[in-house]
LUMVEX-637930 format. One record per residue (C-alpha): residue in three letters; z, y, x. Coordinates in nm, 4 decimals. Example, Ala and Ser with C-alpha at 12.3 -4.5 7.8 and 13.67 -1.06 7.14 Angstrom:
2
 rest       c3       c2       c1
  ALA   0.7800  -0.4500   1.2300
  SER   0.7140  -0.1060   1.3670
END
This chain:
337
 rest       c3       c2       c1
  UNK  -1.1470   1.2239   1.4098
  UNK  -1.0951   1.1775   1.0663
  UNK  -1.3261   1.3626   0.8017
  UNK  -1.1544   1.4325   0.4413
  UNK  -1.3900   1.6509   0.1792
  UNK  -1.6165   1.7609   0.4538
  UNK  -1.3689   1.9147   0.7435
  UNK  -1.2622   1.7567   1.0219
  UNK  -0.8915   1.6864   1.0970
  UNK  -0.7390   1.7983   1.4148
  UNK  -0.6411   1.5165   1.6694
  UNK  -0.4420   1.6640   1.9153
  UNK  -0.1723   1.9291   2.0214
  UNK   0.0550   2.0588   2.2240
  UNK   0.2094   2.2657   1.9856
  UNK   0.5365   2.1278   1.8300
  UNK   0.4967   2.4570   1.5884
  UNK   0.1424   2.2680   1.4165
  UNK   0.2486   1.8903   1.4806
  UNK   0.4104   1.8463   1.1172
  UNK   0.1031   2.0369   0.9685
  UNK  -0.1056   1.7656   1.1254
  UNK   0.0976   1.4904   1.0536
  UNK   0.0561   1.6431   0.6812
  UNK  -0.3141   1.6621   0.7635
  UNK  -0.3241   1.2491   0.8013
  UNK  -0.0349   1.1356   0.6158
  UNK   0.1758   1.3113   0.3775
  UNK   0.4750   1.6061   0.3660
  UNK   0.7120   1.5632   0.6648
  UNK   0.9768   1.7620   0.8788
  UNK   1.0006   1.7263   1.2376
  UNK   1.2963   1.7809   1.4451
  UNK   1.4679   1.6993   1.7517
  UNK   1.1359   1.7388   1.9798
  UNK   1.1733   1.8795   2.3464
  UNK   0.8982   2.1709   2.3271
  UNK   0.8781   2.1791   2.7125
  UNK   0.6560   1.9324   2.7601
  UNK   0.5499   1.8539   2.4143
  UNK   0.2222   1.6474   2.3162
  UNK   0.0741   1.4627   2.0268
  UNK  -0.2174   1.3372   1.8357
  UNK  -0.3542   1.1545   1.5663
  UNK  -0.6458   0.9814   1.5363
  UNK  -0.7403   0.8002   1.2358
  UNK  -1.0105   0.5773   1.0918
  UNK  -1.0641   0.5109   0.7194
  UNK  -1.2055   0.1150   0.6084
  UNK  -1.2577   0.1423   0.2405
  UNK  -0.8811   0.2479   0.1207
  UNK  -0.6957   0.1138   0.3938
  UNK  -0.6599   0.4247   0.6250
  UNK  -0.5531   0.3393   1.0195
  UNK  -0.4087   0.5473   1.2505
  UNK  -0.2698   0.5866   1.6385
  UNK  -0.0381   0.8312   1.6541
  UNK   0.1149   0.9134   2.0120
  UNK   0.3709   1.1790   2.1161
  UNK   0.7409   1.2539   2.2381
  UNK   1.0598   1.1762   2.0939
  UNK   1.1219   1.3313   1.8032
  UNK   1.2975   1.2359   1.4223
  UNK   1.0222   1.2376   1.1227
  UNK   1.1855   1.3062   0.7804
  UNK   1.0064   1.2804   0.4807
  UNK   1.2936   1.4262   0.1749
  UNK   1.3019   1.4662  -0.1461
  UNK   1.1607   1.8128  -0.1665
  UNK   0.8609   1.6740   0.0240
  UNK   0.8104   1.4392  -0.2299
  UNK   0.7963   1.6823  -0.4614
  UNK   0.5691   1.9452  -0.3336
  UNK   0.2999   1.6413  -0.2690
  UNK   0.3473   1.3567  -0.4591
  UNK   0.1632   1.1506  -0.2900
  UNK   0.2244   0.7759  -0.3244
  UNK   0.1643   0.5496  -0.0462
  UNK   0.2593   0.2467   0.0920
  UNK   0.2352   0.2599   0.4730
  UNK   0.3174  -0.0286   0.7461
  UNK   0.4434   0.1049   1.0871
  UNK   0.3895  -0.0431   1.4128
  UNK   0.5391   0.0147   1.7322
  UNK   0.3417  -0.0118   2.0442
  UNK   0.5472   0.2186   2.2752
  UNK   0.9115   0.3232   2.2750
  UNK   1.1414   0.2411   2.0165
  UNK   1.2348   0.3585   1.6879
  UNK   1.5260   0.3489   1.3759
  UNK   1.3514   0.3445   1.0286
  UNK   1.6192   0.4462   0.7206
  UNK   1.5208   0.3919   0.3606
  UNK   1.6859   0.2839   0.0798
  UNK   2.0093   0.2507   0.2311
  UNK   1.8566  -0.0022   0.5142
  UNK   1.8472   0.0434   0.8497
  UNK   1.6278  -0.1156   1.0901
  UNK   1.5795  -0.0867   1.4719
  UNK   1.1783  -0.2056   1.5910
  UNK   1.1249  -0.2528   1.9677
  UNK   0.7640  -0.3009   2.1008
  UNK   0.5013  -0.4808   1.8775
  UNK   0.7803  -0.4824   1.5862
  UNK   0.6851  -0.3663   1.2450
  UNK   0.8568  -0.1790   0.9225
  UNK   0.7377  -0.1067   0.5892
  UNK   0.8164   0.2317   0.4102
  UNK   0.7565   0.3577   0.0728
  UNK   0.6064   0.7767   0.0487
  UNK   0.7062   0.8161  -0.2497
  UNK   1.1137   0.7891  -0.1631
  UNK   1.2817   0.9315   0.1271
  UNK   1.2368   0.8302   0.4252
  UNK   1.3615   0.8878   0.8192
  UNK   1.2087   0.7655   1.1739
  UNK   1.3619   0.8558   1.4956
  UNK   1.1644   0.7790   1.7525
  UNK   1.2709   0.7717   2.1140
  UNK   1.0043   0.7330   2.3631
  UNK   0.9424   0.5056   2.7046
  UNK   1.2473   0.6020   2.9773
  UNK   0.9360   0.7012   3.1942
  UNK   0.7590   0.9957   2.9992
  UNK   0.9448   1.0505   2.6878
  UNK   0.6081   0.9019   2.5310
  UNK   0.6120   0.6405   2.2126
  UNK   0.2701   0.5180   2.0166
  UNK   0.2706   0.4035   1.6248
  UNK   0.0103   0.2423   1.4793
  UNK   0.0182   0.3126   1.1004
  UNK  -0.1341   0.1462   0.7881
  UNK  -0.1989   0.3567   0.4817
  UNK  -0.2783   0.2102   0.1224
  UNK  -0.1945   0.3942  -0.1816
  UNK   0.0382   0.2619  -0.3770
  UNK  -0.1450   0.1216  -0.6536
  UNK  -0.4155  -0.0896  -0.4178
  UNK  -0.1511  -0.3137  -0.2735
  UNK  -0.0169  -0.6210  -0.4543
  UNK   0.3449  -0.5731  -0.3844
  UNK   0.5599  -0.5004  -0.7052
  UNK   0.8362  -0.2021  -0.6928
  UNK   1.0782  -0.4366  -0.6999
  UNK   0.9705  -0.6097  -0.3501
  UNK   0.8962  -0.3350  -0.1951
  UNK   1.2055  -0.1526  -0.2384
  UNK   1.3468  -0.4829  -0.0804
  UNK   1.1233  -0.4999   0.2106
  UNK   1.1185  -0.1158   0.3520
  UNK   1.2880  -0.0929   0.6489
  UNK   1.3096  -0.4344   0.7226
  UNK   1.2386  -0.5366   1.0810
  UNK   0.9744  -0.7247   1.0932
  UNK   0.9270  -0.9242   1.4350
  UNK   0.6218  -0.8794   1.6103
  UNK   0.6339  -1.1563   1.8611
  UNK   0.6911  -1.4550   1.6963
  UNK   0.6731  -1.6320   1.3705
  UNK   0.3876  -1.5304   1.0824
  UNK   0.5066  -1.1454   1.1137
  UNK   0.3949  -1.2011   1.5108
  UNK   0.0806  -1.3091   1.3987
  UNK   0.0084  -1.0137   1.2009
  UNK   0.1384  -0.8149   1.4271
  UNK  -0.1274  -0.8638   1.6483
  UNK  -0.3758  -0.8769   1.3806
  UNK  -0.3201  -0.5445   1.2905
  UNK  -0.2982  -0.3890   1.6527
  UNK  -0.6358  -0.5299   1.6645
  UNK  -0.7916  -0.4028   1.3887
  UNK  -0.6399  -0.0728   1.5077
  UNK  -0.7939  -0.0765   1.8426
  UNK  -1.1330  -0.2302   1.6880
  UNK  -1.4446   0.0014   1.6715
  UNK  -1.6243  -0.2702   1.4267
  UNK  -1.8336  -0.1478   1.1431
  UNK  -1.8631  -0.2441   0.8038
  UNK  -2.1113  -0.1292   0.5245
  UNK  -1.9107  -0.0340   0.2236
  UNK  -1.8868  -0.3897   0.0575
  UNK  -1.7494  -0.5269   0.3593
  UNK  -1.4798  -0.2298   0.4172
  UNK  -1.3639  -0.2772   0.0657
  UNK  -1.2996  -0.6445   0.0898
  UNK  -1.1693  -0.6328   0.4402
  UNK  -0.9080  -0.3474   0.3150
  UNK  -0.7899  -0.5826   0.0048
  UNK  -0.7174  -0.8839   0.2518
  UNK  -0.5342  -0.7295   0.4525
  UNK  -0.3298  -0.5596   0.1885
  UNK  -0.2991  -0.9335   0.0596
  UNK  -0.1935  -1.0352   0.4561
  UNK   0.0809  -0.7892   0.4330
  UNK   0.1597  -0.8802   0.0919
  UNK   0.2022  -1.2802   0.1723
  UNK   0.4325  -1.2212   0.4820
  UNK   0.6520  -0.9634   0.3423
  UNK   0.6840  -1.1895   0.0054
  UNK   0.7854  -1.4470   0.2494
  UNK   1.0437  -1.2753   0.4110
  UNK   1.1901  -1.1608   0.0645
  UNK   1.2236  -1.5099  -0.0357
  UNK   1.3923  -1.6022   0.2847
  UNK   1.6379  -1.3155   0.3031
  UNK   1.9693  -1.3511   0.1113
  UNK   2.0027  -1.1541  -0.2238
  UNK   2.2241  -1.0274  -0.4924
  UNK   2.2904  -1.2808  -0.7783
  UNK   2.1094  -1.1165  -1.0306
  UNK   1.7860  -0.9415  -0.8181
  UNK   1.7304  -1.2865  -0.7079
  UNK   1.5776  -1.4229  -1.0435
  UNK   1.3162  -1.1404  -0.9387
  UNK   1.0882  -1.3909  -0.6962
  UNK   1.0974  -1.6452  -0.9779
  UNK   0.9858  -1.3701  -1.2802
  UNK   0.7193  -1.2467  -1.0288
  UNK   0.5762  -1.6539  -0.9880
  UNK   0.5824  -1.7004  -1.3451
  UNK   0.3904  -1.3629  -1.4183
  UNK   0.1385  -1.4310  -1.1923
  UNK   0.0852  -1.7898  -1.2915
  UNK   0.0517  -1.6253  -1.6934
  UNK  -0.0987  -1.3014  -1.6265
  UNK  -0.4101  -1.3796  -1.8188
  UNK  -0.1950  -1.4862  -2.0936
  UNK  -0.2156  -1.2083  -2.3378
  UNK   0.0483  -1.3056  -2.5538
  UNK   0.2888  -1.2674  -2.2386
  UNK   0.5711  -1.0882  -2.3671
  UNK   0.9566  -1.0735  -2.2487
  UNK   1.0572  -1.2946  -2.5027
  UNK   0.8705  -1.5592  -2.2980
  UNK   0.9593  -1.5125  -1.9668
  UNK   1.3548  -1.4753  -2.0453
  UNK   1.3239  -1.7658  -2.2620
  UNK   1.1389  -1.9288  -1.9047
  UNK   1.4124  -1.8022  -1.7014
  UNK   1.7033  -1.8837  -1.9225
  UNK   1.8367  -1.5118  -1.9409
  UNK   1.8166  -1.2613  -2.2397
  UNK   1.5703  -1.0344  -2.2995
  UNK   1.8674  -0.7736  -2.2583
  UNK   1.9333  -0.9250  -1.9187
  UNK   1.5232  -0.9384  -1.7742
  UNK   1.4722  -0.5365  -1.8925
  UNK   1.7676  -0.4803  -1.6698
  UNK   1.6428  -0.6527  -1.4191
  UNK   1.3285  -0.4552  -1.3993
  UNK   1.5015  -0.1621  -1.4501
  UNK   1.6950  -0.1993  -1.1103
  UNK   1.3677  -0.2407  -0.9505
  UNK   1.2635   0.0936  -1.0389
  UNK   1.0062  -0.0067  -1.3339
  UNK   0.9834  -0.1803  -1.6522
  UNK   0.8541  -0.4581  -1.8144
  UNK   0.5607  -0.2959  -1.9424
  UNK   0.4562  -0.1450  -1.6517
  UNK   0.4320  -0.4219  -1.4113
  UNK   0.2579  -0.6337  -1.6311
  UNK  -0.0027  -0.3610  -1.6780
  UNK  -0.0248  -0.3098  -1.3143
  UNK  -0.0702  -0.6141  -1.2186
  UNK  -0.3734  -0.7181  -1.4243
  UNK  -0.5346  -0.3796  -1.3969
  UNK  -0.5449  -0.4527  -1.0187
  UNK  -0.6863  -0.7623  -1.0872
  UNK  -0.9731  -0.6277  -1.3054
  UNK  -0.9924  -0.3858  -1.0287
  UNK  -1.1186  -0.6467  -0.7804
  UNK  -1.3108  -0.8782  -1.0274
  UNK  -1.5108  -0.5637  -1.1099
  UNK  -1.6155  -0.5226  -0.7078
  UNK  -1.7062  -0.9205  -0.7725
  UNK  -1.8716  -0.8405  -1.0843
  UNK  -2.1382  -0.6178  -0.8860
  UNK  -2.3053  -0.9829  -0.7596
  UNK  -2.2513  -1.2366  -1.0726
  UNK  -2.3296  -0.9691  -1.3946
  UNK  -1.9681  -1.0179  -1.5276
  UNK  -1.9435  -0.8014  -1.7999
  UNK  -1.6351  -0.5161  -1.8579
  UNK  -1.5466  -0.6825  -2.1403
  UNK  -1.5258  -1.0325  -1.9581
  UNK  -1.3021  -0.9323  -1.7291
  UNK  -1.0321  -0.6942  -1.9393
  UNK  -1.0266  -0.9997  -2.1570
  UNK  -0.9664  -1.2293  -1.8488
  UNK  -0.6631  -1.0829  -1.7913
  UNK  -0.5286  -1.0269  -2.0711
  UNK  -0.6569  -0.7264  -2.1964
  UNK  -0.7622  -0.7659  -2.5712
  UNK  -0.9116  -0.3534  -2.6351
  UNK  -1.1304  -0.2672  -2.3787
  UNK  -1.0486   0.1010  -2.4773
  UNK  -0.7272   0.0217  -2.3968
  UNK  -0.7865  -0.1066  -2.1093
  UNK  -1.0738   0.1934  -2.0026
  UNK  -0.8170   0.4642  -2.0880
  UNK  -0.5186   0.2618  -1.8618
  UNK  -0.7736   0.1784  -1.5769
  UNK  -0.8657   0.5773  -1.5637
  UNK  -0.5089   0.6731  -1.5809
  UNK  -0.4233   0.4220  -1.3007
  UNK  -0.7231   0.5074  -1.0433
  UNK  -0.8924   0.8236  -1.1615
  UNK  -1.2123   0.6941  -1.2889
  UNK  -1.3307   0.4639  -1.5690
  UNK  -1.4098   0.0589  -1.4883
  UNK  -1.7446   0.2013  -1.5700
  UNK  -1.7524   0.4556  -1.3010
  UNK  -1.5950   0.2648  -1.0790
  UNK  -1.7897  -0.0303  -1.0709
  UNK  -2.1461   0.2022  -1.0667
  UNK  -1.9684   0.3009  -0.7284
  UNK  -1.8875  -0.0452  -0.5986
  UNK  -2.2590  -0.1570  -0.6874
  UNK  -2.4240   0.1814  -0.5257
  UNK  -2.1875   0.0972  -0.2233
  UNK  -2.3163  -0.2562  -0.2079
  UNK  -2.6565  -0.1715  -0.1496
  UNK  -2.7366  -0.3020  -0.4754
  UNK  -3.0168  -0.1099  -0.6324
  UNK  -3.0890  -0.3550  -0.9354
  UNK  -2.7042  -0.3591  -0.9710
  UNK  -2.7173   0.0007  -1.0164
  UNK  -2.9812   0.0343  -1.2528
  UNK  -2.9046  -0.2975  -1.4545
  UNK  -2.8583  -0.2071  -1.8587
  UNK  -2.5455  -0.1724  -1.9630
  UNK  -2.4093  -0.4442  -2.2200
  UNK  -2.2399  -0.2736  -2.5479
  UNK  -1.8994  -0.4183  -2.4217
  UNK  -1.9208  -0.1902  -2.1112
  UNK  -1.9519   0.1445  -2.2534
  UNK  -1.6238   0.2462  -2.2320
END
């Protein structure tokens, strides 16, 4: 069972009455309909490695909803990968539709509306899910591809997808350990797994004229990210498209200009600060690395963005590594922020 501040979450129940409180317990704010109470069952189980949360969830048919309300009243942010081991399902978001058989896969965003309808095995009624959890900001998809990739079928028999298919069903059925360190990295890779094949599949699938030019921006971000002169100007000049035309672009992809670019290199200071516990790289080193040119700047966004200061959070990542002289090291004036 999964422990959160101290309590321990309920697993199982045969109560279709306290199933969407538990499914609130390990996930986020849903409604549940559609379930035959008769001979109703279900459970949860979860296990946390670093960020990445997994979980088995088994029960009977039923349709999962999560609505705009629910968004509301939580506002919790998550991306989350779904995986079918039993039954069947239909994922709907963002005006997509997908159907995933056995061993197929979907991605779905918590923090827009949402709908599974699950149907489970002729037999018993009964359908398993294995489901990935990161929050939003610890996984290197932009808006933009995301809100191109949720449900999407992804096949989990063949091809790359197939591959990490079964990847992630065994990491789900796993009972490995890792110390802290090892959780942490272990969660970013496979963040980074997910990240690679679903990037693939956006490239692959056919697009709208203009959202198109989006895979092409994103390349020639990430190969000037450290640039801290990067600026729209460059990148619609790179593209051949006005400045007018690249705002809209983000725009349509839920963000802006601004606010990718910021993401994107605070999650890279993020991990070079984990690396930073082992080779003594300095706060200021690293904001500067990628393109950050105030490091109170680049404290206050980092805070805003994960809760704690780079300071904080990289005392955490060395006490977590086991790391006493990491821990106790003296500060440098550039890390005081």
């Amino acid at each position: 069972m999964l422990n959160r501040s101290g309590f321990a979450l309920p697993a199982r129940t045969t109560s279709a009455v306290d199933w969407a409180d538990m499914l609130q317990e390990h996930f986020v704010a849903l409604d549940v309909a559609d379930i035959g109470d008769s001979r109703f069952t279900g459970s949860v189980r979860s296990q946390s490695i670093a960020h990445l949360q997994v979980s088995c969830v088994d029960a009977t048919s039923q349709r999962i909803e999560r609505n705009s309300t629910l968004i509301g009243s939580d506002g919790r942010d998550f991306l989350q990968l779904g995986l079918i081991r039993r039954g069947e399902a239909i994922v709907r978001q963002d005006d997509r539709e997908c159907v995933l058989g056995r061993g197929d896969f979907a991605i779905y965003d918590t923090s827009r509306p949402f709908d599974w309808i699950v149907n489970g095995d002729p037999n018993d009624d009964q359908w398993s899910l294995e489901v990935f959890t990161w929050p939003r900001t610890l996984i290197s998809l932009t808006e933009h591809e995301a809100a191109g990739l949720t449900a999407v079928r992804f096949d989990g028999r063949s091809g790359m997808s197939g591959v990490l298919g079964r990847f992630l069903h065994d990491l789900a059925t796993a009972r490995s350990a890792f110390d802290s360190g090892g959780a942490c990295a272990v969660a970013d890779e496979v963040g980074d797994l997910v990240s690679v094949i679903a990037r693939t599949t956006l490239g692959s699938a056919p697009a709208a004229s203009g959202r198109s030019l989006m895979p092409e921006i994103d390349r020639f971000i990430e190969d000037n990210l450290a640039d801290p002169d990067l600026s729209p100007t460059a990148i619609a000049t790179a593209m051949l498209i006005s400045t007018r035309q690249l705002h809209r672009l983000f725009a349509e992809s839920r963000t802006t200009f601004s606010r990718s670019i910021r993401v994107r290199r605070l999650e890279k200071c993020r991990r070079d600060i984990i690396a930073s516990v082992a080779v003594d790289r300095s706060l200021g080193q690293i904001a500067r690395r990628w393109g950050f040119t105030d490091l109170t700047v680049f404290s206050r966004a980092f805070k805003e963005q994960y809760g704690v200061s780079p300071r904080q959070y990289r005392a955490a990542a060395a006490e977590r590594s086991g790391d006493v002289h990491a821990v106790t090291r003296p500060q440098r004036p550039s890390d005081q922020e």
